[in-house]
N, C-alpha and C positions, 0 to 999 in steps of 0.2 A: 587335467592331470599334468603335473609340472615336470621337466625332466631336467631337473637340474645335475650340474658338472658336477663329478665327484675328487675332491683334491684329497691327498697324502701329503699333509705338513707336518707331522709328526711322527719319529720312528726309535721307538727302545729298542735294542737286544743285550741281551745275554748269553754267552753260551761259551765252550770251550775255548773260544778264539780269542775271549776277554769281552767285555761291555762296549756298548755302543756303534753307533754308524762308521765313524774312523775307523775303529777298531778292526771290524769286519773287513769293512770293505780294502784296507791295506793290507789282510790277511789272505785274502781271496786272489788281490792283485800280485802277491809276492807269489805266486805258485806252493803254499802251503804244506808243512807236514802238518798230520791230524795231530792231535793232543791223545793219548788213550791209556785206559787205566786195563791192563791185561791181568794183571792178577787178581785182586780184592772180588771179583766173579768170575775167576777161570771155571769152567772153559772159555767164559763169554767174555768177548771186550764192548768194553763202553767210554764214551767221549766224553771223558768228567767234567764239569765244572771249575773254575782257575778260582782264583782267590776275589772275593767279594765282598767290600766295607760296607755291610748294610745298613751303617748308619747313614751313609748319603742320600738313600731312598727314605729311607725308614728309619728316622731319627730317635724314635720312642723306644727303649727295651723292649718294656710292657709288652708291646705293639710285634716285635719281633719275637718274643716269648711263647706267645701264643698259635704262632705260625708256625705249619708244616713248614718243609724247605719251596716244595712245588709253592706252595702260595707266598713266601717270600720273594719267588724268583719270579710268579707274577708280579708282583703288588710292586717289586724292583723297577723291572723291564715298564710298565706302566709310568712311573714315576721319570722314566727316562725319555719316554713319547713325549709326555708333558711339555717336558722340560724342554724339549729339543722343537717343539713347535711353539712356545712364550706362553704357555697356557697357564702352568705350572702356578705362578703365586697371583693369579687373576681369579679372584672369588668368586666373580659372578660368570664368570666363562667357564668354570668349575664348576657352578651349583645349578648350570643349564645343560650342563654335556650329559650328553646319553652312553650309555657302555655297556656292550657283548663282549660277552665273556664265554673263551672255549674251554671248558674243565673238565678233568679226570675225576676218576669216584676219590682221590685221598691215597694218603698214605695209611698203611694198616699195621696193624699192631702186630710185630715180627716174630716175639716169643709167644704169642695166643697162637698164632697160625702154624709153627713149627709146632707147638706141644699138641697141637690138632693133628696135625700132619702126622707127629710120630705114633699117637695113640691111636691113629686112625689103620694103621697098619697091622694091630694086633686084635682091636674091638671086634667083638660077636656082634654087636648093636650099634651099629657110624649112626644110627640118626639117633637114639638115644642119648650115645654119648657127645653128639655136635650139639643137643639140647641142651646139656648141660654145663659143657664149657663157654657155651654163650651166655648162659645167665648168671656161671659165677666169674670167669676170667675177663671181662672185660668193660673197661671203668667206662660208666657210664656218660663222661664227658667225651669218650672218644666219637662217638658218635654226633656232637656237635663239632669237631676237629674236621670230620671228615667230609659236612657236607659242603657240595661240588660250588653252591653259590656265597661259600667264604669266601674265595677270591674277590670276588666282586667287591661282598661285603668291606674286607683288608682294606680294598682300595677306594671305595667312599670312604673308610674311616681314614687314613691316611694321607689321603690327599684331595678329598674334599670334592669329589666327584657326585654329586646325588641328582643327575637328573634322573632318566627312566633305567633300569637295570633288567639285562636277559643275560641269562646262563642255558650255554649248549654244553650233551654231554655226547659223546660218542667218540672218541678217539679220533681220526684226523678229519671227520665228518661235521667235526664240532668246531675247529678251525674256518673249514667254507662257509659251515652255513651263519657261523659270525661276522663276517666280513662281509658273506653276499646281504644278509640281512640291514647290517648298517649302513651298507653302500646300498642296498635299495631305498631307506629311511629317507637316508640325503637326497637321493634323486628325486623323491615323488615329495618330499617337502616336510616331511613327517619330524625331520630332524634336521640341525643347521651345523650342529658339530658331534663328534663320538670319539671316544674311545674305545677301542675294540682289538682284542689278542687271545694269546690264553700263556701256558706254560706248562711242563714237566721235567719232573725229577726223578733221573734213570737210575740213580743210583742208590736203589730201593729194591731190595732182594725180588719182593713182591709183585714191582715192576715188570721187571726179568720173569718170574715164572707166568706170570700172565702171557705174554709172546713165547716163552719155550713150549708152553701146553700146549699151545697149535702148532710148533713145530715151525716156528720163523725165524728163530733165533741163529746168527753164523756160530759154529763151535769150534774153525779153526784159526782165529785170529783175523786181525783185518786185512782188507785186498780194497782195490781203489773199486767206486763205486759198480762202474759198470762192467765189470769184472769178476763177477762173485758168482757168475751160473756155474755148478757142478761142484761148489767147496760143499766142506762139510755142513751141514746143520740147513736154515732158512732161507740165509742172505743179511737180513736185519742187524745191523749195528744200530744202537741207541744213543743217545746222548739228553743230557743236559740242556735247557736251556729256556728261557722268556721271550717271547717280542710282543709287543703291542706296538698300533698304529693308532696316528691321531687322522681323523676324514673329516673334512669339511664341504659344506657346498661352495661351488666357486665364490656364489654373492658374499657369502660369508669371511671366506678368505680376505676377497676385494673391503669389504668394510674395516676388517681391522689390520689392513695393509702386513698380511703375512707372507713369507716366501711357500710357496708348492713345489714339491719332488717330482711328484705324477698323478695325472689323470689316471683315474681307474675307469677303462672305456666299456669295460664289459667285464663279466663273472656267468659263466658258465657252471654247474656241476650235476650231479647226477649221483647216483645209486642202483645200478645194475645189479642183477641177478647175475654174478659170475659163472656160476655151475652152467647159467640155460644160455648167457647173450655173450659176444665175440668183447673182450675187451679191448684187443686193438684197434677194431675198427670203432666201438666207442672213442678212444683215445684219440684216433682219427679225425672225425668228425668234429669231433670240442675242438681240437686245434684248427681245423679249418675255419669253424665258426668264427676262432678268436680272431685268426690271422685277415677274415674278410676282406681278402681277396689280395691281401698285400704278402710278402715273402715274409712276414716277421722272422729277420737276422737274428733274432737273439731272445733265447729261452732259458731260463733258472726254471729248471726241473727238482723238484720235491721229491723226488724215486726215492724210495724207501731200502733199497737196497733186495727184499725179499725177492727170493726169484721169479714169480708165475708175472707179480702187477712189474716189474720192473722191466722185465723182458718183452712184456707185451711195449712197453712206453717205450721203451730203446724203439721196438722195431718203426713205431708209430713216426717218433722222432726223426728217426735213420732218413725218412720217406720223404720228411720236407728240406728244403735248400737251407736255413738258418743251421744257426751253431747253438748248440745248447751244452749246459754246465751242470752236471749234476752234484749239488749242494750239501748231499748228506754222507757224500764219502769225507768229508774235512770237517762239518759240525754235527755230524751223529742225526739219528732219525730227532725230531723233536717232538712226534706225535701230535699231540691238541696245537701244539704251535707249527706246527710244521708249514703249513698253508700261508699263515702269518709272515713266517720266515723266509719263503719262495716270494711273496708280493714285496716285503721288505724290500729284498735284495734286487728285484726287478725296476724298485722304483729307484734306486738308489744307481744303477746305472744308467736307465733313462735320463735322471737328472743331469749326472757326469757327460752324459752322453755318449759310453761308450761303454765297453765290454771288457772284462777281466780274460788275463786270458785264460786258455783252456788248464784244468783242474789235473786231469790225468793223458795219459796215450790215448786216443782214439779220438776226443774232442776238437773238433773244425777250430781252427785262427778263425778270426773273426777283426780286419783290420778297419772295414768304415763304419760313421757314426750312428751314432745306437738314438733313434727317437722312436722306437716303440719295440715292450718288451712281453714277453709271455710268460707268463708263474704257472706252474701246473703242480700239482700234489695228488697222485694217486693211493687211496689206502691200501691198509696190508691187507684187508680183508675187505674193505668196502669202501665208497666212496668214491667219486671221483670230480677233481675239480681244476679249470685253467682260468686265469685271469690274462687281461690285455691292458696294458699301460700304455699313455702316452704321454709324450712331454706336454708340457704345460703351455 
């Protein structure tokens, strides 16, 4: 059994804060106001998306025509890993790479759903009449729009990625278990390079009601992350946004003389039974796992903002000596990316070697050097995952 090193030489994003590594990472360092769009879903605020020439990814119309926004803003953030590791116009290093993919079910058809919704409020017969607006309101191409492994698809077409293709679905579940699964591939030998991320687009009515139904949604405007027990509504602020990473095994790196961000030394995750088992002493324990006996200084927390997973992870947090940052009060929840996003930003100060400072009040300084970092991402409702980086 091989245990080969896992390298991060490639990193996309996308998201309110503008495109790419730079971008971010001197967005994060400046002490940050969020971006947010308060009206267009009041009562709800969401962390929009900025302005994006998608011909730099996605040079084809045709090609961008056919795309939801969510799979543009994959198939973008993708083309930016690429790019940002040398892989990009290398055809045979593209027709070898392998690629997980974290996907949402699609964007849905807005006016089918409301005339549902409102007819559904007066009908004698809801399963009658849901039988019948489904067989005549809705074009039959949407159903090919919507399924979860286009992304994937966009991005072999687009930029020529056709090794082996997996698609996870499960909301921030499908995040971990794309990255633990690609970061296993490379270890055990199965694969030499990947691409692997996801993305979402919050600013889809349909989105939004999906979270408001379970009651996660904040309803009084934003409050900085860890800050948000006792407002109105969930906790949940959403946003915008892509990242995909590129992973390599170290031989592999070593062969075609590329730079590495970070070591991914370990991937923990899990799936608790919230209602029956303790989550913070979960949350607990993975962080101890990661940190293996060292103080890991420096944590990019995924917190979601919701109140029940966030405040268990505060407390979890609060317990060890490191400084942690939580990432989704300044780029919004990013769901299927979210996990993506938290490993991103951890590798990216690894590399640096040091630590942005803290985001809001209550966040520890954090003054010496940063060579090993912790991602964690807890879901709103399930899931639970932490990653350990090290410098290279």
């Amino acid at each position: 059994m091989q245990n080969n090193k896992v390298l991060i030489t490639g990193i996309g994003i996308v998201s309110s804060l503008g495109e790419g590594l730079d971008a971010h990472w001197n967005a994060l360092a400046g002490k940050p106001e969020p971006k947010l769009e308060t009206e267009k879903f009041a009562p709800y605020t969401v962390h929009p998306l900025g302005q994006v020439d998608w011909n730099l990814q996605i040079p084809k119309r045709s090609d961008q025509r056919q795309m939801e926004t969510w799979q543009r803003l994959g198939t973008y953030a993708a083309g930016l890993a690429l790019q940002d590791a040398g892989i990009k116009e290398d055809e045979a290093l593209c027709s070898t790479m392998d690629m997980v993919v974290a996907a949402g079910g699609g964007e849905r058809d807005l006016a089918v759903d409301t005339l549902i919704l409102a007819e559904g409020r007066t009908s004698n017969d809801r399963g009658v009449m849901l039988n019948q607006k489904l067989s005549t309101e809705l074009r039959p191409t949407l159903f090919l729009a919507q399924l979860s492994n286009l992304l994937a698809g966009n991005i072999s077409i687009v930029h020529k990625v056709t090794g082996s293709s997996r698609t996870f679905m499960g909301e921030e579940s499908s995040g971990i278990s794309a990255i633990e699964t690609a970061a296993a591939r490379i270890r055990s030998g199965q694969s030499t390079h990947a691409l692997v991320g996801g993305s979402y687009n919050t600013e889809h009515f349909d989105m939004l009601l999906g979270h408001e139904l379970g009651g996660y949604l904040k309803s009084d405007g934003w409050a900085p992350l860890w800050q948000r027990e006792g407002s109105a509504g969930g906790g949940l602020v959403t946003g915008s946004g892509g990242v995909f990473l590129v992973l390599e095994s170290a031989e592999h790196v070593a062969k075609r003389g590329a730079r590495a961000y970070a070591e991914i030394e370990s991937i923990t995750s899990g799936q608790i039974r919230r209602g029956r088992d303790d989550l913070k002493k979960t949350v607990q324990d993975m962080l101890k796992k990661a940190a293996g006996g060292d103080e890991a200084p420096f944590i990019v927390s995924g917190a979601s903002g919701a109140h029940a997973p966030t405040s268990a992870e505060k407390a979890a947090l609060d317990a060890l000596s490191g400084a942690a940052r939580g990432i989704s009060g300044i780029t919004g929840h990013l769901r299927e990316a979210q996990f993506p996003l938290a490993v991103a930003i951890a590798a990216i100060a690894v590399s640096k070697g040091e630590a942005f400072a803290p985001l809001e009040d209550g966040e520890k300084p954090l003054d010496k050097p940063v060579s090993a970092a912790i991602a964690t991402t807890i879901g709103v409702t399930r899931a639970e995952g932490v990653a350990r980086l090290v410098k290279v």
